[in-house]
Steps between C-alpha positions, in 0.01 A plus 500: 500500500620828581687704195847580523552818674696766276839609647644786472857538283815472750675863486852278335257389234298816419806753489666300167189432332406823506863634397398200200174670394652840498804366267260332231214759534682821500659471133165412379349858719787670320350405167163622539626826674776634223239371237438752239116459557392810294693358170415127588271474199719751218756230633320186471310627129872598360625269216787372627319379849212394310791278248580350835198441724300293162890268446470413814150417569496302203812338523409426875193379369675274237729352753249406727259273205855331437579454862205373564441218168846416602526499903146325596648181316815498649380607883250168430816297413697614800182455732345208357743293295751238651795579287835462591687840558226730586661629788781590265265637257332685729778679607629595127145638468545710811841590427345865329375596822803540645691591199648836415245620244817618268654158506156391406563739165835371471401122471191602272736675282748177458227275469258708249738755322645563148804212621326359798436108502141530383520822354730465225260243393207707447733762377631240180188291455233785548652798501363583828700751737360566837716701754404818479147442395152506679531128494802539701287674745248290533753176556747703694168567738324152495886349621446721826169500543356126456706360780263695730177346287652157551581470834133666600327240266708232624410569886107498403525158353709352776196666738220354288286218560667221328171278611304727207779329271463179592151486480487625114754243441280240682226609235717429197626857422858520363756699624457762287113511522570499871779816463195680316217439655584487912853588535521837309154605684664420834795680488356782282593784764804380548580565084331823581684620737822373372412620223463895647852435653623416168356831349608727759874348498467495120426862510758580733802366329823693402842331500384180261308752258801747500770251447326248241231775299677852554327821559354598173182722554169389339664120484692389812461805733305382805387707793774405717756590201295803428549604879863417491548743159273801634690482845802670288285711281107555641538429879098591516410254209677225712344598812137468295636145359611370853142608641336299202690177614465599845106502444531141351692335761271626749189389287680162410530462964143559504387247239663249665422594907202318535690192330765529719306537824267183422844299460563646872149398601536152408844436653354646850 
């Protein structure tokens, strides 16, 4: 069987898309041409970038171990369990995907503040505050961020094998044995590469982390809040910041390309 011959792009098609690849590429050119290349590293060794880059790798870092102990569970429940609602609970899971990130903050801040409805709480029986913490930057970041671990999770068990299931159940193997020992392994890239997503997003996030943990340097002052600060006061340091993240989204695309283009693959 002959292969499908390769047609060229239709003049109506070619003219926007390329007017598209110029509008998303060109701000990202315009980075790495103003960069301040000869003080990249003075910029990236100072102590207040330094504060900034180690908060948010480990707070990324943090949010993606609790995304993921908490969001492989619940994708299995909204893949594989036959409760009623899920459709509704899947869309409340969803809903910070689409959410202003600030509103995010907002509703973290009435649930888990000083007189919010779990908050106040921990604030009288423990004596725990956390807005305006590291904590809060680590929850304010896992709230944004594990929707995209969830729903990545949740499409590689709906593409798995359920057969390899079934057949450990046929053995004897309880459902939990059988989570362990076949499901996990099966969907393992999946978790990985939602997991990645999760990270990079994590890392990324400003308008939760601003409104529900401040911008405190060496506590809750991310990259993306450092950026915003050294736009009005070291336009160079945020340049050197925004290259940083820059770096990781692009790294983050190319961990998950061959992913990406196997799921292609096996839909042809």
């Amino acid at each position: 069987m002959r292969g499908r011959r390769e047609a060229g792009v239709p003049a109506p098609l070619l003219v926007p898309a390329l007017l598209a690849v110029a509008f998303l590429v060109l701000p990202l050119l315009g980075l790495l041409v103003r960069a301040p290349w000869s003080e990249l590293w003075p910029q990236l060794s100072s102590p207040a970038v330094g504060q900034a880059l180690r908060l948010s790798l480990v707070s990324a870092t943090a949010a993606t171990l609790v995304s993921v102990v908490l969001g492989v569970p619940l994708a299995w429940v909204l893949a594989r369990s036959r409760i009623r609602g899920r459709s509704v609970l899947r869309a409340l899971v969803t809903v910070p995907l689409v959410l202003p990130p600030v509103v995010g903050g907002v509703a973290l801040f009435l649930v888990l503040g000083r007189q919010g409805l779990v908050g106040a709480w921990l604030d009288e029986a423990f004596g725990l505050t956390i807005p305006f913490t590291t904590t809060a930057v680590v929850i304010a970041e896992t709230f944004v961020a594990m929707p995209f671990l969830v729903i990545s999770v949740e499409g590689a068990l709906r593409a798995a094998d359920a057969r390899f299931e079934d057949a450990a159940a046929t053995l004897g193997a309880d459902r939990w044995t059988t989570f362990r020992r076949v499901t996990l392994p099966l969907v393992a890239p999946g978790v990985a590469a939602g997991a990645v997503l999760c990270w990079a997003r994590a890392l990324g996030e400003f308008g939760a982390t601003i409104t529900f943990a401040g911008n405190f340097p060496g506590t809750t002052q991310t990259m993306p809040l450092a950026v915003y600060l050294a736009l009005q006061r070291d336009p160079q340091a945020a340049v050197v910041l925004s290259l940083v993240l820059l770096a990781v989204s692009l790294a983050t695309l190319l961990l998950l390309r061959d992913r990406w283009l196997s799921r292609a693959g096996a839909a042809a």
